[in-house]
Z-matrix of the N, CA and C atoms (Angstrom, degrees):
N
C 1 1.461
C 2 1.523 1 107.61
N 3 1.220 2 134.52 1 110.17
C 4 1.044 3 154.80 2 91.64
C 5 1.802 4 127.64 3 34.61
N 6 1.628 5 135.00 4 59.21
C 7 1.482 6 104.15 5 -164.09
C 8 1.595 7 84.67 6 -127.98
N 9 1.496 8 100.02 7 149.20
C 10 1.301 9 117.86 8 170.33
C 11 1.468 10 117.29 9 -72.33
N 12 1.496 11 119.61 10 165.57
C 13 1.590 12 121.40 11 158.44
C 14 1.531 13 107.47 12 -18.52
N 15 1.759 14 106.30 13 -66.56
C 16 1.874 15 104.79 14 -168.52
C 17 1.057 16 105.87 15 -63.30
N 18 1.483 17 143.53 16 18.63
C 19 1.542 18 124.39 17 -159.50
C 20 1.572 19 130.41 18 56.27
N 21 1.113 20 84.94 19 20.51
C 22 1.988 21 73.95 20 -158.77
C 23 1.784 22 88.43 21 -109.61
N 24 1.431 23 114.73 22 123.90
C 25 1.301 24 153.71 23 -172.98
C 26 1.716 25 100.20 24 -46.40
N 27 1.667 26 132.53 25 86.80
C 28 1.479 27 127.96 26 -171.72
C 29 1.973 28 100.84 27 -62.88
N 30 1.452 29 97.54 28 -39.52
C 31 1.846 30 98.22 29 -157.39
C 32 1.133 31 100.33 30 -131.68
N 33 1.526 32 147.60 31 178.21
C 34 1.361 33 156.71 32 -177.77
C 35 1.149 34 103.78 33 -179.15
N 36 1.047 35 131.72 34 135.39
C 37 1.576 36 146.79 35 169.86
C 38 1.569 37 107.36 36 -117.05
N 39 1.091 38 114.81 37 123.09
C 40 1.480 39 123.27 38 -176.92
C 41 1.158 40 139.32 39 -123.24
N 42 1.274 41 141.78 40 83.61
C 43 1.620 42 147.94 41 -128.12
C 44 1.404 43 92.72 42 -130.58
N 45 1.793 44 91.62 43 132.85
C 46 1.279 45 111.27 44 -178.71
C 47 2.053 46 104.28 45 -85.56
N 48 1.171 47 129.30 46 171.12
C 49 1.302 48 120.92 47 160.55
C 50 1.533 49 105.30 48 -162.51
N 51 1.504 50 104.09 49 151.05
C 52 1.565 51 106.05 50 -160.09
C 53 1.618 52 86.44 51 -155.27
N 54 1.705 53 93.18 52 166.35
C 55 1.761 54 97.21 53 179.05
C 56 0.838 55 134.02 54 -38.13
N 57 1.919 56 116.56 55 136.12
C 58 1.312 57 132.56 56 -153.03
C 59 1.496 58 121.54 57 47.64
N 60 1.009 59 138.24 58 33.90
C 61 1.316 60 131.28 59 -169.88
C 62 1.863 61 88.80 60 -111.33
N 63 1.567 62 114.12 61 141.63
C 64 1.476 63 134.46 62 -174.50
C 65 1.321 64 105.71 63 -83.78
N 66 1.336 65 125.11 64 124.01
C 67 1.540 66 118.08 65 -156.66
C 68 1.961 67 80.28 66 -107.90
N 69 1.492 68 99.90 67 -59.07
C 70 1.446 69 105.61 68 -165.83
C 71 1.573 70 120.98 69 -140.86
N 72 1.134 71 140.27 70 176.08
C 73 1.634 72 136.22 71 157.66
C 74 1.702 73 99.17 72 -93.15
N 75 1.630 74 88.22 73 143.92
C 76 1.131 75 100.22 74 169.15
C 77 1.543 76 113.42 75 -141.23
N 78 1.205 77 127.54 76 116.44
C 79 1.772 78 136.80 77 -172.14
C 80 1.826 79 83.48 78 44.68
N 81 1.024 80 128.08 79 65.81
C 82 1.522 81 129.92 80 144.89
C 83 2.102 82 106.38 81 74.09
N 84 1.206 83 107.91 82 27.58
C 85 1.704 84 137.00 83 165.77
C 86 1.272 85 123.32 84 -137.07
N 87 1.506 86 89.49 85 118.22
C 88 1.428 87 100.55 86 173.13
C 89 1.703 88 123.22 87 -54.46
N 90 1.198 89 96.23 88 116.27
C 91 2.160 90 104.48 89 169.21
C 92 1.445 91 108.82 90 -48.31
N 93 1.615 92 139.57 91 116.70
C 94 1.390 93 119.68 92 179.87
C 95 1.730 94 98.95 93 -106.06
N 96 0.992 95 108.37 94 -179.93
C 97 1.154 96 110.53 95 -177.23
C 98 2.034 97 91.74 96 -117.72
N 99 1.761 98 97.30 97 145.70
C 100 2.038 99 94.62 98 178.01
C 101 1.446 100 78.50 99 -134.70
N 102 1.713 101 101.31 100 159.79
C 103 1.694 102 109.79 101 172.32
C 104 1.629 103 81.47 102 -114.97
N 105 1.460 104 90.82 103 133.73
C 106 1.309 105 96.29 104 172.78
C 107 1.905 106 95.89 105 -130.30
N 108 0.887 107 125.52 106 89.93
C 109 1.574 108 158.27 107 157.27
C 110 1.867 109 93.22 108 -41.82
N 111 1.715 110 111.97 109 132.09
C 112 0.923 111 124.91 110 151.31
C 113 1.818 112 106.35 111 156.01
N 114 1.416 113 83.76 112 -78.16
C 115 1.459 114 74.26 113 173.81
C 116 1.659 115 123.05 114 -77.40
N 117 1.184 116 121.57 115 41.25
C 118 1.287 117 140.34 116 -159.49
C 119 1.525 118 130.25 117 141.49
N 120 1.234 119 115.79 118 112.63
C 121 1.605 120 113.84 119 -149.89
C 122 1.519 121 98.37 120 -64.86
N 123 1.287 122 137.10 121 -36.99
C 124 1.733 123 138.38 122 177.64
C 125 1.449 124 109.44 123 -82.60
N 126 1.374 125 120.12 124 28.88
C 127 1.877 126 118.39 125 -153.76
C 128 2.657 127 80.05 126 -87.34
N 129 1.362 128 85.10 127 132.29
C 130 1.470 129 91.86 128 176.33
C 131 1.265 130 97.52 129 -134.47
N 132 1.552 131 117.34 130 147.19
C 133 1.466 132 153.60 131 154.11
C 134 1.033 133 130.92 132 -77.15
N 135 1.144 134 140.13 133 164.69
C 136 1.484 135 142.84 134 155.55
C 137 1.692 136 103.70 135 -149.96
N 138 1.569 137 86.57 136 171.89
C 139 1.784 138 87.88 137 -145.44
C 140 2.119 139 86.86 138 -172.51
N 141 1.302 140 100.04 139 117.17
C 142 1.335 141 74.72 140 161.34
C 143 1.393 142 133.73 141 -98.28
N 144 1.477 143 147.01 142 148.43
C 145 1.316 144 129.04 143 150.86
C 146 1.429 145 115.27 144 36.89
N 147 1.195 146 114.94 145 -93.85
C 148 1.611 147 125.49 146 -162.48
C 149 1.491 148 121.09 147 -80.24
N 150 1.755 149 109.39 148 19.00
C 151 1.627 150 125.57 149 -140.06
C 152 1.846 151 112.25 150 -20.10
N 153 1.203 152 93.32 151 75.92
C 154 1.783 153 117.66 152 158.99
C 155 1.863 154 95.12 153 -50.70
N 156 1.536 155 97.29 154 -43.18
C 157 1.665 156 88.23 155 -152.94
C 158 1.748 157 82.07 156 -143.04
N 159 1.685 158 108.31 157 169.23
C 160 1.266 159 118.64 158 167.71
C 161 1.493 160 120.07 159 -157.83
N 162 1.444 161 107.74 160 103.75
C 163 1.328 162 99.94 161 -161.91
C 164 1.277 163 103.56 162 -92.21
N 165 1.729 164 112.79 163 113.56
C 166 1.586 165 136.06 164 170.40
C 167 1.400 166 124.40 165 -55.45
N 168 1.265 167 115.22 166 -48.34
C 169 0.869 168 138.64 167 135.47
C 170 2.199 169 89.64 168 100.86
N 171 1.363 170 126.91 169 -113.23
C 172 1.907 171 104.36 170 -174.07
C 173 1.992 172 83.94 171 -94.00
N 174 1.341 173 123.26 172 24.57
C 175 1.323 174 111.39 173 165.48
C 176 1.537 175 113.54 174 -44.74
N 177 1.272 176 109.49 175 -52.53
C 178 1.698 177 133.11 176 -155.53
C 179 1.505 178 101.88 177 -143.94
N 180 1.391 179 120.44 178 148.69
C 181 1.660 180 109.59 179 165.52
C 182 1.202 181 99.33 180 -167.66
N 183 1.148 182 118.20 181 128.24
C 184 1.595 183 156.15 182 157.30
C 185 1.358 184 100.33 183 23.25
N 186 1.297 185 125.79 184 -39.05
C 187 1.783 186 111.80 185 -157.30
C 188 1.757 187 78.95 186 -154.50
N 189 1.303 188 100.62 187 163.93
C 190 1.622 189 106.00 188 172.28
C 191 1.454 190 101.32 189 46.12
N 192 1.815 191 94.45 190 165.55
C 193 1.514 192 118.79 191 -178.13
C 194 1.566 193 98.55 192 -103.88
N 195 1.386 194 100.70 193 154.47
C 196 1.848 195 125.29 194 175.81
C 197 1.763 196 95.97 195 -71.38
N 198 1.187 197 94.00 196 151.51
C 199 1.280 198 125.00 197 172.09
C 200 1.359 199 118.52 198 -83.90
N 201 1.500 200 142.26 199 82.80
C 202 1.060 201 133.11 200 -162.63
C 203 1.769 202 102.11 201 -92.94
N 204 1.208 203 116.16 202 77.16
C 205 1.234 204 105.54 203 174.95
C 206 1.627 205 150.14 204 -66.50
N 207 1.162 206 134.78 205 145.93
C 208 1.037 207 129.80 206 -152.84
C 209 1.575 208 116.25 207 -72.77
N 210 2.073 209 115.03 208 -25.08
C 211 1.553 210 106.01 209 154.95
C 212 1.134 211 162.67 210 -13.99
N 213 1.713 212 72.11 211 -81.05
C 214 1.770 213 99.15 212 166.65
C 215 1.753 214 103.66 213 -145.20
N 216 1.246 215 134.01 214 39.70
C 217 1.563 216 135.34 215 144.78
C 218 1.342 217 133.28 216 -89.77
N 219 1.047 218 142.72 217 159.76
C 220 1.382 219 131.61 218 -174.52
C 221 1.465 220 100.99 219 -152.97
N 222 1.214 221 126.26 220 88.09
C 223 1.709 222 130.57 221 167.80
C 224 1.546 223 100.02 222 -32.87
N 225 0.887 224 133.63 223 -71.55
C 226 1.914 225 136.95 224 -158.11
C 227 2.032 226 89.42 225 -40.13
N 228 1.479 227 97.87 226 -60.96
C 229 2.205 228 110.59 227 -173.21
C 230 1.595 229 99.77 228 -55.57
N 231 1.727 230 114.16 229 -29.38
C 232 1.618 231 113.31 230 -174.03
C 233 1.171 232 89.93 231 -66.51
N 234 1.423 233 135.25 232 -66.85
C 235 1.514 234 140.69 233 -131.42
C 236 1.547 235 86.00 234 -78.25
N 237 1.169 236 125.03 235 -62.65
C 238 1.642 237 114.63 236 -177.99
C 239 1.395 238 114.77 237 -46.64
N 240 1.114 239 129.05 238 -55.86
C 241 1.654 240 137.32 239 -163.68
C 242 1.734 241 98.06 240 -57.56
N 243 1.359 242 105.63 241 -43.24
C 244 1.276 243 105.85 242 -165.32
C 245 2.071 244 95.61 243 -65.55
N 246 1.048 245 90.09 244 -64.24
C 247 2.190 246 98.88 245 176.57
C 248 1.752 247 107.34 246 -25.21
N 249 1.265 248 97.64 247 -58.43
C 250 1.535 249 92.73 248 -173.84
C 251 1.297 250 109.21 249 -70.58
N 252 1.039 251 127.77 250 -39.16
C 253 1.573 252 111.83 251 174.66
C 254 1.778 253 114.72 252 -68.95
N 255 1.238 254 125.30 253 -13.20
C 256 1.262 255 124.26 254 159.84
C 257 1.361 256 98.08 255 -69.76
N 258 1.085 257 118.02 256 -45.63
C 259 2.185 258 105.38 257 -170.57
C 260 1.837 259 94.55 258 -60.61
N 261 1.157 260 106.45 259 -51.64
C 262 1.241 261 102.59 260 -139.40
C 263 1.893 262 103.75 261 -74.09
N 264 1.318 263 119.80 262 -12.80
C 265 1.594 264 115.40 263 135.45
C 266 1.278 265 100.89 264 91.85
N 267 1.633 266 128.76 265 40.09
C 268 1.247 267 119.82 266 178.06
C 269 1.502 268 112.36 267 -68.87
N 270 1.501 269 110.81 268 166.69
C 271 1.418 270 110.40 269 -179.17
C 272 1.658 271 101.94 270 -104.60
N 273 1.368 272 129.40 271 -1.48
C 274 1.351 273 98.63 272 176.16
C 275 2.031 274 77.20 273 -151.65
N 276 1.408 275 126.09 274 136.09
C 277 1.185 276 122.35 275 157.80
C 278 1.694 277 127.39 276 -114.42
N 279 1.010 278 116.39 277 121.78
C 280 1.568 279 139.29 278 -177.25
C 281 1.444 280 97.71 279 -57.94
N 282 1.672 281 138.39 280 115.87
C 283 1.157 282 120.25 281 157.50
C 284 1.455 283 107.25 282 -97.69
N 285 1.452 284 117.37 283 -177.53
C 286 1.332 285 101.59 284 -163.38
C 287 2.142 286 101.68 285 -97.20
N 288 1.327 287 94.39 286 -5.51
C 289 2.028 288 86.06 287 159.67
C 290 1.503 289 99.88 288 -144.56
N 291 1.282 290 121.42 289 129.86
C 292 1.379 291 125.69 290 166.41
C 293 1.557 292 98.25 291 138.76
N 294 1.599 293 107.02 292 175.77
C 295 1.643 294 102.32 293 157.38
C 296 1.462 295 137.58 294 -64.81
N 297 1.030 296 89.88 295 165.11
C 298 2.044 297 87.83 296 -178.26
C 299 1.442 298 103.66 297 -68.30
N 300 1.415 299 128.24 298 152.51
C 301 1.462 300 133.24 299 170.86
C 302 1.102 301 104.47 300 -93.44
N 303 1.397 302 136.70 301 159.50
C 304 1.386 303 146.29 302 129.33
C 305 1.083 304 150.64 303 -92.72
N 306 1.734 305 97.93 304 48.10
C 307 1.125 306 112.53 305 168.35
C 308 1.405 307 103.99 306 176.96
N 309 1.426 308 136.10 307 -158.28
C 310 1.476 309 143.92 308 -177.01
C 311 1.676 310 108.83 309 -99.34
N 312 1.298 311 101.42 310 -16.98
C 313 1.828 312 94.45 311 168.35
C 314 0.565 313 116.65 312 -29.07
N 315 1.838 314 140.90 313 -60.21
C 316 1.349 315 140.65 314 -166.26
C 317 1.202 316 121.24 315 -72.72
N 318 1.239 317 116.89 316 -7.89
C 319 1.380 318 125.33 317 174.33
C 320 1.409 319 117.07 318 -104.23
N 321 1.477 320 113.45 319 -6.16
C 322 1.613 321 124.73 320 -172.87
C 323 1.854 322 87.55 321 -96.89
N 324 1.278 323 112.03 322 -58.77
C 325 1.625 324 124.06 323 175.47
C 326 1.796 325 102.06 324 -31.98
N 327 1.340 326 91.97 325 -70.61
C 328 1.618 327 90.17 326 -176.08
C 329 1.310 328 125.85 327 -49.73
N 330 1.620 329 111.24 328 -47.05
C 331 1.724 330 119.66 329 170.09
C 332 1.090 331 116.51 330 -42.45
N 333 1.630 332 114.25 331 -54.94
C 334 1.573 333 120.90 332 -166.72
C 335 1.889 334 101.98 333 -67.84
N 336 1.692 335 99.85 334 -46.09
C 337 1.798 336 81.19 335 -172.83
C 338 1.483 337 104.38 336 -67.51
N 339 1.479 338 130.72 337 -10.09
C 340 1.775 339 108.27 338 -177.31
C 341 1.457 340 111.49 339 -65.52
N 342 2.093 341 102.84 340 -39.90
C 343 1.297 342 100.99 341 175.48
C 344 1.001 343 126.78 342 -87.20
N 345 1.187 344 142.04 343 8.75
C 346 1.752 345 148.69 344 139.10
C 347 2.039 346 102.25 345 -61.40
N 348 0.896 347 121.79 346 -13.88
C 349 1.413 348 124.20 347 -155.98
C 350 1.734 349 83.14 348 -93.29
N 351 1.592 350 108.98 349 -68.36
C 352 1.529 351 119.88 350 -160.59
C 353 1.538 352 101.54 351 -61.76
N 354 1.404 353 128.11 352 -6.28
C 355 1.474 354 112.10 353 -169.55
C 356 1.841 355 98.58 354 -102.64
N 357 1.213 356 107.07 355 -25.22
C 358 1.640 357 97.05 356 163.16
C 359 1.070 358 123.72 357 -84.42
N 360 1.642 359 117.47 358 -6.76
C 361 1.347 360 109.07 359 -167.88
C 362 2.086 361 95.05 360 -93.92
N 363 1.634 362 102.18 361 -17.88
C 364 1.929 363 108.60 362 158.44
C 365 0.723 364 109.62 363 -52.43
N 366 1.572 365 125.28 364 -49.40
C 367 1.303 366 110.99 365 -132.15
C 368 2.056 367 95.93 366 -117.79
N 369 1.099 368 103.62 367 0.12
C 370 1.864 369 106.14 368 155.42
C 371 1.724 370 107.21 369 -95.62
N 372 1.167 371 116.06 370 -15.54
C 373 1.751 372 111.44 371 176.85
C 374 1.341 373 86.01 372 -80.83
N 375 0.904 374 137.86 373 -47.42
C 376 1.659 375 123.12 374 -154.30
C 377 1.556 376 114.72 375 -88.28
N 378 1.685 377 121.08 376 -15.54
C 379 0.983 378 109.99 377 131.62
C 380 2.011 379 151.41 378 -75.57
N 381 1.781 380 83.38 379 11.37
C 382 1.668 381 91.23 380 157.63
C 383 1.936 382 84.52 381 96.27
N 384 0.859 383 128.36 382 -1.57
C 385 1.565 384 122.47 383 -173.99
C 386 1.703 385 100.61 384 -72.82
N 387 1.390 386 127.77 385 150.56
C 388 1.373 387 144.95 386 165.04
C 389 1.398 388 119.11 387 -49.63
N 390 1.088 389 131.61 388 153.40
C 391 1.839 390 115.46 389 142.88
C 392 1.506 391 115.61 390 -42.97
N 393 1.369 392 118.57 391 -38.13
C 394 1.371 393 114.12 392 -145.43
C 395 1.616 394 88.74 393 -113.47
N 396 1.046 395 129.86 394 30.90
C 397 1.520 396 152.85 395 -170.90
C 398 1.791 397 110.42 396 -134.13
N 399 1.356 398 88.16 397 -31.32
C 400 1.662 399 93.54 398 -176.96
C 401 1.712 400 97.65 399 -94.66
N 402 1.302 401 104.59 400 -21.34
C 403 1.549 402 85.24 401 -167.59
C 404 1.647 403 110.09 402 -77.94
N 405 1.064 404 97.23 403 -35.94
C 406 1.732 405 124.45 404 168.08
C 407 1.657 406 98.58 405 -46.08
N 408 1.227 407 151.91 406 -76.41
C 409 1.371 408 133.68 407 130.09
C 410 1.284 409 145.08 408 19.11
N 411 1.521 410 103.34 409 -79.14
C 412 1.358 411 103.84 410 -164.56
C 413 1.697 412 107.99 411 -103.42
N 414 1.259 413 113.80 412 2.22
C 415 1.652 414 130.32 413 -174.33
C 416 1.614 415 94.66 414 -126.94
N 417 1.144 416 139.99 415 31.63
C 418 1.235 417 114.13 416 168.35
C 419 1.526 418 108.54 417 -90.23
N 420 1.016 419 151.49 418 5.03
C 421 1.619 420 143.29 419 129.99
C 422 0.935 421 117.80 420 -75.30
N 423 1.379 422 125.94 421 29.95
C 424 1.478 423 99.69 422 174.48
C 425 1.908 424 94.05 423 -134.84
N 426 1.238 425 114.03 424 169.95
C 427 1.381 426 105.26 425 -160.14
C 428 1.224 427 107.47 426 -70.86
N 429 1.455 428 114.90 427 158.84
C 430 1.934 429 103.88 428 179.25
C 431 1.248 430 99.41 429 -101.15
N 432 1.119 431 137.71 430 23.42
C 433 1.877 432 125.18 431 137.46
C 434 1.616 433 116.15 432 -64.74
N 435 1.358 434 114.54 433 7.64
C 436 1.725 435 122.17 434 179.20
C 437 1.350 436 122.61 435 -135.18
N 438 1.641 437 97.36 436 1.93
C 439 1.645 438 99.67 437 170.27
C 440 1.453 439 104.99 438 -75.29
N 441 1.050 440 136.25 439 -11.36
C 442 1.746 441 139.62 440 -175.75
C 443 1.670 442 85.04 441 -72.36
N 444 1.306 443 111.11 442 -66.00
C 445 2.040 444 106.87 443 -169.36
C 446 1.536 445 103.39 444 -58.79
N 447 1.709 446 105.56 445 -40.77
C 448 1.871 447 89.80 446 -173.71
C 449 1.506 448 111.30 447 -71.18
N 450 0.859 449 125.19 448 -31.32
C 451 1.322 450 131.18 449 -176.30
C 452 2.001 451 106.38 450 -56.02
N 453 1.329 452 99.03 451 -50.00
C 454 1.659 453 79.93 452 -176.27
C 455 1.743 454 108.93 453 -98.81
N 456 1.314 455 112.39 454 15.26
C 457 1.511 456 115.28 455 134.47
C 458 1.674 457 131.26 456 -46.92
N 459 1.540 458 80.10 457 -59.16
C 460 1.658 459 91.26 458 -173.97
C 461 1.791 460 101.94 459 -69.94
N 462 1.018 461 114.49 460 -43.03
C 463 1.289 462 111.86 461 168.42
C 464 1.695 463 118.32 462 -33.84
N 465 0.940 464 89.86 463 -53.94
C 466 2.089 465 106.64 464 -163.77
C 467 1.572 466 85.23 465 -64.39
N 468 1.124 467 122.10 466 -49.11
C 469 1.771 468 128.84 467 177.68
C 470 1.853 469 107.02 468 -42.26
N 471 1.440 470 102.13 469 -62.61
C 472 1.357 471 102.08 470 178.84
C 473 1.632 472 132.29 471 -64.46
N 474 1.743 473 111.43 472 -28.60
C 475 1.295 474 122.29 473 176.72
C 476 1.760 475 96.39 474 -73.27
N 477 1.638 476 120.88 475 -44.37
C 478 1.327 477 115.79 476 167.96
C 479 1.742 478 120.57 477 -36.73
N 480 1.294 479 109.73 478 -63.72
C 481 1.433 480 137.01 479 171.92
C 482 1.548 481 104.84 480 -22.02
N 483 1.678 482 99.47 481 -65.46
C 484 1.532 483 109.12 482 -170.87
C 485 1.365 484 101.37 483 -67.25
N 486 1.481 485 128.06 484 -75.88
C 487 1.371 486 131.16 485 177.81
C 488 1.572 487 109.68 486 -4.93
N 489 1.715 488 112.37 487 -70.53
C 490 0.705 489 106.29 488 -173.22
C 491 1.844 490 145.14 489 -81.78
N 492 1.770 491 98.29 490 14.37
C 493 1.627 492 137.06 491 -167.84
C 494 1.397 493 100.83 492 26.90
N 495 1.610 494 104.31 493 89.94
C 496 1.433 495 154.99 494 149.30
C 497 1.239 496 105.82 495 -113.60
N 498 1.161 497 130.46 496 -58.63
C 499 1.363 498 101.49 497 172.59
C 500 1.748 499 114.53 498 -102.78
């Protein structure tokens, strides 16, 4: 990029990149690029070759759960994205707030609480309870400046649910 005295931007070159595509070398491995889809339908990774490291990037993060929103998130693309990066066995993963992990725990932690998450959020639909009944439930320790985010969690849970005719 290109900027004059005023700042103002003369040229830009702008490159799209999508799965498997080689961004860079790194200690003699190629950087790949992964779409990891869920908490954002364009959500991309990088990872090199030998995955030393894997940067997740708002896949997973350090403290608290992701926001799988109902826009543009899709719990069913979360629950997968998250699997393959358990196969794929990095030794250290980058979330996008917190410290780096060293290892896939944090990504096994996260999997298991979504699916501990989706079986109460069955098993309060099937006693006839609301979304906004469940959140009241399953968020009552937690502050209600975040029942707005848990709430269209549990949502993404239930459109999952249907998708997948469970309910």
């Amino acid at each position: 990029i290109k900027k004059t005295d005023s700042s103002v931007i003369e040229s830009l070159e702008i490159s799209f990149a999508g799965e498997g595509d080689i961004l860079v070398k790194w200690r003699g491995n190629n950087v790949m690029v992964f779409e990891v889809p869920g908490h954002a339908e364009g959500q991309l990774a990088l990872a090199p070759e030998n995955m030393e490291w894997f940067l997740a990037g708002d896949l997973i993060q350090g403290a608290g759960t992701v926001v799988i929103g109902s826009e543009d998130g899709n719990m069913i693309d979360y629950f997968h994205s998250l699997k393959r990066i358990i196969r794929l066995n990095p030794k250290i993963v980058l979330p996008s707030h917190g410290k780096a992990q060293h290892s896939t725990k944090c990504i096994k932690d996260t999997l298991n609480h979504r699916i501990q998450r989706e079986k109460q959020v069955l098993r309060l639909y099937k006693a006839g309870y609301t979304a906004e009944q469940m959140v009241e439930d399953l968020y009552r320790n937690v502050d209600r400046h975040l029942w707005p985010l848990a709430l269209e969690n549990i949502r993404s849970h239930l459109v999952k649910l249907k998708t997948e005719q469970i309910l």
